[in-house]
N, C-alpha and C positions, 0 to 999 in steps of 0.2 A: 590517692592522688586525684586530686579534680581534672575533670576532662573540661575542655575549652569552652563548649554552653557554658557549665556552671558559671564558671570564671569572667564571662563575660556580664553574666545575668547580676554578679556580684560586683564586677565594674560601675554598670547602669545602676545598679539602686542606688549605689554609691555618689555616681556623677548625678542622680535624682535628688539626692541628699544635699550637693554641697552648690545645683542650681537654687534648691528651695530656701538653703540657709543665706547665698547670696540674693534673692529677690525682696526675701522678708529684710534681710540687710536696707538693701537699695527704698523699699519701701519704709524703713522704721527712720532711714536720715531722710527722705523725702519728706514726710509729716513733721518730723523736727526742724527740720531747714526750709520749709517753704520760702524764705524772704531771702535762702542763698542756694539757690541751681548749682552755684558755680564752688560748693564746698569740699573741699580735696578727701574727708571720707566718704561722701556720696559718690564723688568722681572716680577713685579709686573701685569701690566695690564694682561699680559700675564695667570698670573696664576691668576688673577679675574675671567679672561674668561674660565679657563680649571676646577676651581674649579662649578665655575657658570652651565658650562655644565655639568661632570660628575655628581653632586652630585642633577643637579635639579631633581623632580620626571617625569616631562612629558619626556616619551621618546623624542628624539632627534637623528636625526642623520646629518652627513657630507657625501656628497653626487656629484661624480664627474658628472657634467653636460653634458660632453661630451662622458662618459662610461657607467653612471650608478656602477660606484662601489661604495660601501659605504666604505669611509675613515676611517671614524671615528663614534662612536655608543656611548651613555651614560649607565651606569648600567641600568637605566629607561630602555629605547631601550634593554638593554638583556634579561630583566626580564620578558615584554612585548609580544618578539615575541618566547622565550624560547631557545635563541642561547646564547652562551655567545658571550662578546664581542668582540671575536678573530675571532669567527666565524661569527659573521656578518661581518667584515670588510672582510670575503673573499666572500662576496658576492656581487652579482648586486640587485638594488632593483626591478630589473624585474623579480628575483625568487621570491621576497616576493608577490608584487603588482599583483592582478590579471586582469589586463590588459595584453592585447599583448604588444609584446616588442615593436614594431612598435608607439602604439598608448600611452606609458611609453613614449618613447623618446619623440614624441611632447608635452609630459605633461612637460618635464623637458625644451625643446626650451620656451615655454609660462612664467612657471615661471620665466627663465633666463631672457629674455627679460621684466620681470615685468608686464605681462599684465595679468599674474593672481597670486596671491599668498595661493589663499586658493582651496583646492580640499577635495572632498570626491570619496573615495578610498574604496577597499576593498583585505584588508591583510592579508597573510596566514599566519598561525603561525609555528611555528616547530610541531607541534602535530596533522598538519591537519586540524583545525580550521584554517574559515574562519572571518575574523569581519571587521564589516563597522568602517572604521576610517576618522577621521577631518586632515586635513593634512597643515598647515599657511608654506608655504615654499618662500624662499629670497635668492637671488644670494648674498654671500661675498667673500669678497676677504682674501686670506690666503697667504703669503707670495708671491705675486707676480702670485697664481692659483686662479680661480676662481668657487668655489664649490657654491655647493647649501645647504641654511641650513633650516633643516626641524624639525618643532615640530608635533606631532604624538598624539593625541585623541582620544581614543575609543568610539564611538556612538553607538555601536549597538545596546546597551537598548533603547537608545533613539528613535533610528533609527524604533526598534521594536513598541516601547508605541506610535508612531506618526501615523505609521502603522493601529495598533489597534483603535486609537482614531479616524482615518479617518476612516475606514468602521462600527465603531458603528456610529457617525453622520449619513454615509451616508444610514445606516438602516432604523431612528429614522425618516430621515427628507423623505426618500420614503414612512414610513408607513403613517405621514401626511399629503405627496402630493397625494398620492392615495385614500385618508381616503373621504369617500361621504358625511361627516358630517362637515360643516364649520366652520373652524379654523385659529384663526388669534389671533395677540398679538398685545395689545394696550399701547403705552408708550405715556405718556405727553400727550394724548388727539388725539394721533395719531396713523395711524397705523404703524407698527412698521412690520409685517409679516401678508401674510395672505397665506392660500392652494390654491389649484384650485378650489377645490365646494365653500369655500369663496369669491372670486373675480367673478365666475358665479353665485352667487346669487346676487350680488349686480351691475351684469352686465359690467364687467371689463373682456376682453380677457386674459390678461397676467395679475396673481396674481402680479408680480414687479408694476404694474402700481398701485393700493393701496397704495405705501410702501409713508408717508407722506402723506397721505390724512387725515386730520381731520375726527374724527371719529361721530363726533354726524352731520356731514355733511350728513352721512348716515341713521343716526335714524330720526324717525319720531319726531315733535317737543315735541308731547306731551308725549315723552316716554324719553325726555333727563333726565330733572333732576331725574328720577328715574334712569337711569342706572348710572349717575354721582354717586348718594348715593351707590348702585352696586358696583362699582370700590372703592369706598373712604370704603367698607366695608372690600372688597377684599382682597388691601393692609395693612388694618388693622390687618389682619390675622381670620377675621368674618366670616362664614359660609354663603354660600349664597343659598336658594333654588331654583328649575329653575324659569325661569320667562320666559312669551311672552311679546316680544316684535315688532314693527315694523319698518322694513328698508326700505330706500329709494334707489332705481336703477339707473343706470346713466339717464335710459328716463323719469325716472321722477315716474315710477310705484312703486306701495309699495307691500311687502311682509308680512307675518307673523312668526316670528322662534320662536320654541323656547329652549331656552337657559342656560347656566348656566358659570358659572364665577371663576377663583381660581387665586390667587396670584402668581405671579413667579419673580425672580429676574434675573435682567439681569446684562451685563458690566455696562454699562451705568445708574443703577438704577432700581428702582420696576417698574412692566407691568403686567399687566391681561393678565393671559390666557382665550379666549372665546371659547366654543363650541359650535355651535347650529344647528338648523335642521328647515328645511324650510315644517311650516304649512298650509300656504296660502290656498293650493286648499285644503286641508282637512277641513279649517274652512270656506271656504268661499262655499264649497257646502253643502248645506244644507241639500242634500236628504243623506250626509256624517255623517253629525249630528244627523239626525234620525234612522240610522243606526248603530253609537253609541251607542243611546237609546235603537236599541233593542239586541244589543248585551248585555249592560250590563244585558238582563231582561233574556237571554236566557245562561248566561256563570253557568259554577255549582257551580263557588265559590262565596260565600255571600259576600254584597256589604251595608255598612252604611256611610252616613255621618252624622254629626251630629256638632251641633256647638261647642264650646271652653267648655262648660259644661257637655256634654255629651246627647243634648237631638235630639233625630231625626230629622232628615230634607230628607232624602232619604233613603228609600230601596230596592232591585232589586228586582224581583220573587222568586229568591234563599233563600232568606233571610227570604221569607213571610211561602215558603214552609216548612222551615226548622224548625220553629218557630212554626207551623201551625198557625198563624195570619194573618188578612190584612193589606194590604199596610194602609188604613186607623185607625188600632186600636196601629199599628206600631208608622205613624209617630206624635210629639210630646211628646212621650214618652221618658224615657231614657233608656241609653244602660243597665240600674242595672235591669229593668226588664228584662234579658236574662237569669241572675242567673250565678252564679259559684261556682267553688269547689275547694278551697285554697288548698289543700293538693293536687291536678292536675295540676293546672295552677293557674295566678294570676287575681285578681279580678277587675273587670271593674273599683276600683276606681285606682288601680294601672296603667292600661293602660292608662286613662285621663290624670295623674298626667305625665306618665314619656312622654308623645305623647307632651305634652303643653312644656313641660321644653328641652327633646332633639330634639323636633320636627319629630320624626317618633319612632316605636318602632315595635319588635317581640316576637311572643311569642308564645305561648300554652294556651289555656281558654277552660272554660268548659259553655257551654248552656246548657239551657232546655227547651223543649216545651211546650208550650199549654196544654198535656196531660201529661207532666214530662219525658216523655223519654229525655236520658243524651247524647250529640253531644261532645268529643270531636274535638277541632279545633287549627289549625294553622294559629295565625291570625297575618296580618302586617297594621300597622299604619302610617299616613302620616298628621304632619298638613300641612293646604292649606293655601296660601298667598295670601294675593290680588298685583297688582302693586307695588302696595308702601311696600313690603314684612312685610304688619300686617296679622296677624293670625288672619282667618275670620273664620275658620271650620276645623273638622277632619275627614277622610277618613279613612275607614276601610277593611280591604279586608283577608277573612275568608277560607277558602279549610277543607272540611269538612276530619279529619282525625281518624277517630273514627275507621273505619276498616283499615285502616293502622297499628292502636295500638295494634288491635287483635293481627293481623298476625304477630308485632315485638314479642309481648308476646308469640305468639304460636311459634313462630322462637325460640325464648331462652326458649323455654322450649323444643327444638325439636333439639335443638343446642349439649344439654348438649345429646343426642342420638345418633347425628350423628358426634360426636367431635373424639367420638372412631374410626368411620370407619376412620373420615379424618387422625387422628394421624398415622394409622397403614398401611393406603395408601402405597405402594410400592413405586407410583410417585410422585414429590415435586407438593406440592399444595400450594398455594401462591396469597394473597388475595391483591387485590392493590386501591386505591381511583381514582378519575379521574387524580389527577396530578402524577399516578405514583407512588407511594408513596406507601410500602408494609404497612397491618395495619396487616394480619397476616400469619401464615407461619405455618406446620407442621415440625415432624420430619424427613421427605426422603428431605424435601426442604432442612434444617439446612446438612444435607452431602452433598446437590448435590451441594451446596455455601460453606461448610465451616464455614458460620458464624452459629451462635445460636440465637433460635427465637427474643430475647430480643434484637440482633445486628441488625437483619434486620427491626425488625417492625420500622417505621420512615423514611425509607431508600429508597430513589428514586432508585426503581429496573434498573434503567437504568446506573447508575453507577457501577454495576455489569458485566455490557458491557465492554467484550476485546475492548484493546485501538483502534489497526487496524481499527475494524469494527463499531466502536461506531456512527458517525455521521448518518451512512447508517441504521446500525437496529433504531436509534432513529428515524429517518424519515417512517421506513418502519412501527414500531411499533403505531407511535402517529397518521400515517394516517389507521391505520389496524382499532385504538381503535374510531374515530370518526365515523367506521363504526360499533363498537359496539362487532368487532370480528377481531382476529388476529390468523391463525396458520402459523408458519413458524419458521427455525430455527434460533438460534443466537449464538453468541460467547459470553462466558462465561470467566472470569477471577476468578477463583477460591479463599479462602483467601491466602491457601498457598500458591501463583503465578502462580500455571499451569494454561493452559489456558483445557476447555472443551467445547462444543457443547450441547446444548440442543436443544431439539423438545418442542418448547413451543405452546401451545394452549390456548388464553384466551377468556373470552365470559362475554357481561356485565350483570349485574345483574340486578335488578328491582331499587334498591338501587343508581344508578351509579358506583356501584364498581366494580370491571372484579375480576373474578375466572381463575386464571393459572393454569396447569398443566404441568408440565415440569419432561422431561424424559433424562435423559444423553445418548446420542446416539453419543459419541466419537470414540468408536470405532468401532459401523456401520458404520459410516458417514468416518472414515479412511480406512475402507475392502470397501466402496464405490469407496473411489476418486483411491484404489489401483486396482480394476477393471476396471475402467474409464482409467486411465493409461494402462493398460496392453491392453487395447482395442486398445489407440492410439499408443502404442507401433509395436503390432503386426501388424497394419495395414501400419505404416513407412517402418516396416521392410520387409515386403511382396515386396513394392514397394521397397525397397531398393532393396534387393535380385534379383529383376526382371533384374532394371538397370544395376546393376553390371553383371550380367550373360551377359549382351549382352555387357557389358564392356570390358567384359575379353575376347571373342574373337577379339573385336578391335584391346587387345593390345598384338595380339598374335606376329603380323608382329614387331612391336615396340621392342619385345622385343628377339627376336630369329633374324632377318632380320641383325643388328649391327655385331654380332659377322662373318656370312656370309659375308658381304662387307667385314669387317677387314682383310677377306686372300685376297681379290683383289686390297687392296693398299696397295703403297711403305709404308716403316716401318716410312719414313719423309713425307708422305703428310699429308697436310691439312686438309684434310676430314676426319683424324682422331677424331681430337678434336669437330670436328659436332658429330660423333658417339657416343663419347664419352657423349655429353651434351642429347643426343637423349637416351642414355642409361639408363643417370641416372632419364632423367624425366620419365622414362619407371617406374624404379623401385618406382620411387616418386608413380605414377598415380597406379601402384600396389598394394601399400600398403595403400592408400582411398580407391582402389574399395574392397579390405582383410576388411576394416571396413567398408565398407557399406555389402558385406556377413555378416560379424561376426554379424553386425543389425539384417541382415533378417534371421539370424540363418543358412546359407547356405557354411560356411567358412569351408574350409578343415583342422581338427582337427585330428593329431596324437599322440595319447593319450598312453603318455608312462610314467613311474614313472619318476617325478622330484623333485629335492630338491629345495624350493622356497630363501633359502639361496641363490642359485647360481644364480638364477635368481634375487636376489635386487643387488648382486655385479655387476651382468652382465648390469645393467640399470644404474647401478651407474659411470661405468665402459665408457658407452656410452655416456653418458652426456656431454654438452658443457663446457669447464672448468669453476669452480666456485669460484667465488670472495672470497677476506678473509673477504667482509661482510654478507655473506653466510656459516650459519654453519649446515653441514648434520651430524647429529648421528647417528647412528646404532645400535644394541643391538640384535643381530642373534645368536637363541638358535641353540648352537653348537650339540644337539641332535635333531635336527629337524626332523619329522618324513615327509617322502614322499606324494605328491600328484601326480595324475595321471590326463595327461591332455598335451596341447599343450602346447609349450616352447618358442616359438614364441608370440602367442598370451598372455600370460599373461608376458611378456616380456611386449608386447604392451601395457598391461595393466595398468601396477603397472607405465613405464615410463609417460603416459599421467596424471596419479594422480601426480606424484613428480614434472611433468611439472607445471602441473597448480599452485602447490604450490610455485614453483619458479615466476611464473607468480603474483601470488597475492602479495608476498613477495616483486617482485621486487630486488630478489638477495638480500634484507638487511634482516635478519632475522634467523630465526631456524627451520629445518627439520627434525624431529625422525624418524625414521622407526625402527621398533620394529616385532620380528617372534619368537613365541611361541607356545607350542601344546597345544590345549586345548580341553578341554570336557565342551562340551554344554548339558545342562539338559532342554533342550524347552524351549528357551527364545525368549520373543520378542521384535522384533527392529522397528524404525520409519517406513522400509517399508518392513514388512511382519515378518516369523516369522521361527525362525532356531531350527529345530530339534533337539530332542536327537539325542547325539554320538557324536563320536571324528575330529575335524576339527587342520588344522593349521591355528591360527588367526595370521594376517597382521595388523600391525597398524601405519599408514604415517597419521603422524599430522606437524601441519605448527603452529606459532604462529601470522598468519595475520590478514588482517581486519575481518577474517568471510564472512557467504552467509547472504544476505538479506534476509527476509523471504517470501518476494515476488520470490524471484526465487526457493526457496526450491519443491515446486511442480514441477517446472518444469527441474530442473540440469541433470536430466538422459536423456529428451526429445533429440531426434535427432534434430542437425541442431541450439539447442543454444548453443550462443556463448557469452560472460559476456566482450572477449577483444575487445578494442577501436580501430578507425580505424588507430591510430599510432603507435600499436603495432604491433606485427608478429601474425599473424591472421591464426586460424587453420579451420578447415575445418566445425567446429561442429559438430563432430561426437563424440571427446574425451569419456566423462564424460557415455557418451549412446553408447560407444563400449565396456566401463569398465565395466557397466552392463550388456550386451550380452555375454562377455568374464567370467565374473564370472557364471551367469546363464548356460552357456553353460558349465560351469564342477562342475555343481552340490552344488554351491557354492552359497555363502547369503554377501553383499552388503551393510553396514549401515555407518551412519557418524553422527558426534555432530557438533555444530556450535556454536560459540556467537559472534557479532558485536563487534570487537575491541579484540577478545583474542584468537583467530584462528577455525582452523577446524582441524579437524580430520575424519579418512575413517576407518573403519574394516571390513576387508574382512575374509569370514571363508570359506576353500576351505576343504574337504573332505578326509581322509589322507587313504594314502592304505598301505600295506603291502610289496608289490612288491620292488625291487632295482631296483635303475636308471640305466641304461647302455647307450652305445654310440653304432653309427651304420656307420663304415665307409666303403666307396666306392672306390673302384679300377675306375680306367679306362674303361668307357666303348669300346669295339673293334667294328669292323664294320661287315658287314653283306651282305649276297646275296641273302637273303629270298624272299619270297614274302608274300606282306603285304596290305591288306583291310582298307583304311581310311573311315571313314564311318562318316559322320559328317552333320549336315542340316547349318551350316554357312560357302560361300564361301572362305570367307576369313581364315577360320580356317584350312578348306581344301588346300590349298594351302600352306598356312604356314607349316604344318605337310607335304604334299608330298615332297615338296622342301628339308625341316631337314632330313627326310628318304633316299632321293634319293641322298643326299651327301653322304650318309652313306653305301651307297651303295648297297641300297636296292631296289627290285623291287616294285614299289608302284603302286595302283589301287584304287581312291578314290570311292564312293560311297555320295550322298546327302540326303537318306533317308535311314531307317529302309526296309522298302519294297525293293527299289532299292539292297539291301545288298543282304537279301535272296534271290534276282533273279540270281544275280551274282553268290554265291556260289553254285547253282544249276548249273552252266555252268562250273564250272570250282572254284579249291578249294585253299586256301592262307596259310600259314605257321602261318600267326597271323591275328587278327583283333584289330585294333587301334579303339574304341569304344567309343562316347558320349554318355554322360546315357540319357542327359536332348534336344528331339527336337519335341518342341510342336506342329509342324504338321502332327508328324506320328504317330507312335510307336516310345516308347522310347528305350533305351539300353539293358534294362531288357529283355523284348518280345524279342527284336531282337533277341538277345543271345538265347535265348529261341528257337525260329524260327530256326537257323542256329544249332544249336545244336541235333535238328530232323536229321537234313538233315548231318551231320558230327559231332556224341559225341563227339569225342576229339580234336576239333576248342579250340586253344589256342586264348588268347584276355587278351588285356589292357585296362581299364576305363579309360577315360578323363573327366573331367566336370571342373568348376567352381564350383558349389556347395560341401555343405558336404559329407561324408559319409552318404547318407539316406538309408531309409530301401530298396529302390529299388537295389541301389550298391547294398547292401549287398544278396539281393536274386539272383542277378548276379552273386555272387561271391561262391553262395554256388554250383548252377550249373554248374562250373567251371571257370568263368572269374579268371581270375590274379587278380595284382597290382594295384593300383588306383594312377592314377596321375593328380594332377590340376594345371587348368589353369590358365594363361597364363602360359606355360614354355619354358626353352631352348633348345636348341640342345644338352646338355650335359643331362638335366632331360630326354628326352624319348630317346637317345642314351642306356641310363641305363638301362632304365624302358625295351626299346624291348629287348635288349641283356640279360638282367636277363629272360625274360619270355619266350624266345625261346631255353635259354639254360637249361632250369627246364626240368625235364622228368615228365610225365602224370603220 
């Protein structure tokens, strides 16, 4: 019977066949009729063909050879890729096809020229699915054009089940090429497959050299017609028990295995499967076989055989002891002299009976000795074959379990004692078998799972495993439990879907079964990984901070130097538009090293009441215009209460979120931004946890793909970045400036996500009382002072003399703390121009300090890079001024000296 490819692929050539016989139609009455268009067999044909395509089910498309656009589409074809038909034909199929365009065209030259017409593709769909499709495509001719016509098959099931069905083979067929016990399959008398320990026993290098060897070419002669009887048992569907047998090697030497036999079906007809195991040197040494003997005489479990009746012919020392009898008062006798106890186990005539008829058997039997003390036992049965598989005798093999039975007895009666403690246990306690398998559970387990005792007992505890981490805890847990012990943690899927964390600890019993204890440790295990972060945080930011400080005097010349040249060229030179580009990448590299501060917590924040209203307009306001497949909402409480803080930076802030969102979006999409006052009663969020009192909540949601949850740890981390390298590529800072930026005014930071339905951020910033006001600047004037630069980087020095000394000011720089206070011992300055931060002296503070002995009412400005820290501020309380950061202009400390030399003390 054909399976559904074929059948389809024979459809297609077919629907190939009876488009080309109608086109050559359509075209043989078009050359006939040119002077009648409107001829009922051309019109006809025509609409054979237009019916034939639109209405078949296999998508189809008409497809320009030389462009890639698709012409023509069938409802099939819209239904398929989720466009309607309007809208495929305004496309190329190098939007669908996920090939480069490059390597689409040579697909469409091949099939043009006919030297291929079938391809396997892989086609996007309108909804972002991807699928493997079959693709039968044929150049025809359409009115004097030459398109390409293509039918269109989805395979990816197929594509998947082929997938799946090659790597279980190739499991199956590794575990018995590697397998040390030999294995081969016998058809017709031949071999048909054999392993590697197969073909090395029988002395063959490569198992393929077997493959057609006659098989009794390998047996010894006098062991064929028994194995022939074997196989004819085999196939019959008969039981076969092991058997030795001997093979012969290619030099000619024999072996001894032994073996056993099960029927299998192949393509081709029935085959034995064979197992065996090579005895040779075990039977053929002798001091091997006496060694046997005395093992069986020294093991603790008891050993009888006896014949087809039950009457003795062998027993170990175990057996003599346990009995208190001799080997000789033993054997002869029958097994009914041991005695049993039917209401314990079953009776030696039961054993005989079911050992003869199924040929082995288990059980439970009770003895008695010599002196009547009562043994019970766990005994297992074997009849023995000879060659010719007749039953010549029975085997019996005894493990004395009599204190075993105590201890279960004294167990369940010590059970019902300690059932209490286990029920009332705090942590889930959870009892499992070796294959995993819960047999019981308390009541802290049934909450830490959600299910109820009765749901889980049966239940392979490993299916309780989050999807994520399932293959890894099943590897880590089933190699933990072959060691008899496993603690460690795992992921937990809850019933009602959350996902939790346990502290599992199991330890195996005497029994084989492992005792769990398992603890929910969700939200340790999150104040963990949120101090793990804030560790790597602060340590980014350190180094962030560091950079950027010696950043920002770099970009002192860059960005004060521009407006200086500008008065020394014509108003039409040239070297404008250089300044110009020199300027803005000034202000570019400005605003990275503002976020690599605001990282390391070192950002100049002037914290004045704002209304966060003004600030979503003001980003809305700056944005690059937005498409009409981009829709931004709003919803801005017109009583919004104030926050206090930088207006700048959470400017920065709130744009890099609505960025990214455009980003994810791709401009097609929807954008809310929503601002409300709210009162928070100590609630907690995914990363940490927002106080009682009153906040202004932020909430900018996108309806896009969502964050993976691979990346969710890591989205605040500095330095990741989620865009590709054909997009406009930011710096990585975003996402971990937004949380420096909120953290730094006292603010909490949280978001929701789901795959496929968007994301959302809420920010809650801290509302003050204060009114917002504005602070505007006159003109600053010029100057005759004299003025102290005091700086440890040259280049900062220089920059600041130069701005000064246009200004007309007398300027005296200074490279150290020390250096300063030597100077104003000689002779004294109107101001000092002061960095807080120069890590080879004393810093600004001391300075200040130092020069303030020497002249209390020493006027002075701060400069730094960094924030306002507490050292400013104990500057500021001994009299320093104004604080101004770096980089800045000639118009910023113009301002800055002339305000603070026109203040009175």
């Amino acid at each position: 019977m054909k399976n559904n490819s074929e059948s389809l692929r024979e459809e297609i050539v077919r629907l190939q066949g009876e488009v080309t016989r109608l086109l050559a139609e359509n075209e043989r009455l078009a050359r006939g009729m040119a002077a009648s268009q409107d001829h009922p067999d051309l019109q006809q044909s025509e609409e054979r063909f237009r019916t034939m395509f639109e209405s078949h089910s296999a998508p189809m498309l008409l497809i320009d050879i030389k462009t890639g656009e698709i012409r023509h589409a069938n409802a099939a074809a819209a239904h398929f890729y989720g466009y309607s038909v309007e809208q495929l034909q305004e496309k190329k199929i190098q939007q669908i096809n996920q090939l480069s365009e490059l390597e689409v065209a040579q697909e469409r030259v091949l099939a043009a020229e006919q030297k291929r017409n079938h391809f396997i593709f892989r086609h996007k769909l309108a909804n972002g699915d991807v699928r493997v499709v079959e693709v039968h495509s044929s150049p025809i001719s359409v009115n004097d054009d030459v398109l390409l016509f293509s039918i269109i098959h989805d395979i990816t099931d197929r594509k998947k089940a082929e997938q799946a069905l090659a790597e279980s083979e190739l499991r199956y067929r590794t575990i018995i090429d590697r397998s040390p016990l030999s294995i081969f399959v016998v058809r017709d008398g031949k071999y048909k497959y054999a392993n590697a320990a197969a073909a090395r026993q029988l002395g063959y290098d490569d198992p393929e050299d077997l493959q057609g060897v006659p098989f009794a070419q390998t047996i010894d002669p006098k062991d064929r017609d028994v194995i022939s009887s074997r196989f004819r048992r085999s196939i019959d569907g008969r039981a076969n028990p092991p058997m030795i047998l001997t093979t012969i090697r290619t030099d000619g030497t024999r072996s001894v295995t032994e073996s056993v036999s099960v029927p299998i079906k192949l393509e081709d007809g029935p085959a034995v499967l064979v197992m065996g195991q090579d005895m040779t040197e075990r039977l053929r040494d002798e001091a091997q076989l006496r060694l046997l003997g005395m093992v069986l005489n020294q093991i603790a479990d008891r050993v009888t055989i006896t014949d087809l009746e039950g009457r003795i012919s062998y027993v170990n020392d175990a057996e003599c002891e346990a009995l208190k009898r001799t080997r000789e008062d033993l054997i002869g006798d029958t097994v009914h002299s041991y005695g049993q106890d039917e209401s314990v186990g079953a009776t030696q005539q039961e054993i005989i009976d079911k050992t003869r008829s199924e040929g082995s058997w288990r059980g439970e039997v009770v003895n008695f000795a010599s002196d009547g003390s009562r043994v019970i036992l766990d005994c297992r049965t074997q009849l023995v074959l000879d060659k010719n598989d007749q039953a010549i005798a029975m085997c019996g093999i005894s493990t004395d379990i009599t204190e075993r039975k105590r201890i279960e007895s004294a167990l369940r009666d010590s059970e019902k004692r300690y059932r209490g403690y286990v029920d009332n246990a705090p942590d889930g306690i959870i009892v499992i078998d070796s294959e995993a398998r819960c047999i019981d559970a308390n009541p802290a387990a049934e909450r830490l799972s959600g299910y109820r005792r009765d749901e889980l007992i049966g239940v392979d505890i490993r299916t309780l495993f989050s999807d994520d981490t399932r293959e890894e805890t099943v590897q880590r847990l089933s190699s933990a439990l072959a060691d008899e012990r496993f603690d460690g943690e795992i992921h937990i899927r809850h019933k009602e879907g959350h996902e939790l964390w346990w502290d599992l600890s199991a330890v195996k019993l005497y029994d084989g079964r492992y005792l769990c204890f398992c603890k929910d440790i969700t939200e340790t295990r999150r104040l963990r990984q949120m101090e793990t972060r804030a560790q790597r945080l602060e340590t980014a930011g350190r180094i962030a901070g560091q950079v950027a400080h010696d950043f920002n005097n770099m970009l002192g010349p860059l960005m004060a130097y521009p407006e200086l040249l500008r008065e020394h060229l014509a108003h039409d030179s040239e070297a404008l538009t250089f300044l110009e580009s020199i300027e803005n990448a000034a202000q570019r590299m400005g605003e990275v090293n503002q976020q690599l501060l605001t990282l390391g917590r070192r950002a100049h924040y002037s914290h004045t009441p704002l209304n966060l209203n003004t600030i979503v307009r003001n980003v809305l306001k700056d944005m690059e215009a937005v498409p009409n497949t981009l829709v931004i909402e709003t919803d801005l409480d017109p009583n919004l209460m104030n926050v206090k803080g930088g207006g700048a930076q959470l400017h920065r802030a709130f744009a890099n979120i609505i960025q990214n969102a455009r980003d994810t979006l791709q401009d097609i999409g929807t954008i809310s931004i929503t601002t409300r006052n709210y009162y928070v009663d100590d609630v907690s969020i995914a990363y940490g946890r927002v106080p009682k009192g009153e906040y202004v909540k932020v909430i900018i949601a996108d309806n896009g793909s969502g964050i993976p949850d691979h990346l969710l740890q890591s989205i605040f981390d500095p330095f990741v970045t989620t865009k590709s390298a054909d997009k406009k590529r930011g710096s990585g800072l975003g996402l971990s400036v937004v949380d420096a930026v909120i953290k730094d005014h006292k603010g909490f930071l949280d978001l929701s996500t789901r795959i496929g339905e968007g994301t959302t951020f809420y920010i809650y910033l801290p509302v003050t009382r204060a009114e917002a006001d504005s602070e505007t600047r006159s003109a600053p004037s010029r100057g005759d002072e004299s003025i102290l630069v005091i700086d440890d980087d040259p280049i900062q020095r220089q920059v600041t003399e130069h701005l000064l000394g246009r200004l007309g000011y007398s300027v005296v720089s200074a490279q150290s703390g020390e250096q300063a206070v030597e100077l104003i011992k000689q002779q004294s300055f109107d101001l000092l121009v002061l960095d807080m931060v120069m890590p080879d002296g004393i810093d600004g503070a001391e300075t200040y300090r130092l020069v303030s002995e020497i002249n209390p009412d020493q006027r002075a400005i701060i400069v730094s890079g960094y924030s306002e820290t507490e050292r400013i501020h104990e500057a500021q309380k001994m009299g320093a001024g104004r604080y101004l950061r770096k980089p800045f202009s000639q118009r910023d400390i113009a301002f800055a000296v002339r305000n603070e030399l026109d203040q009175s003390k």
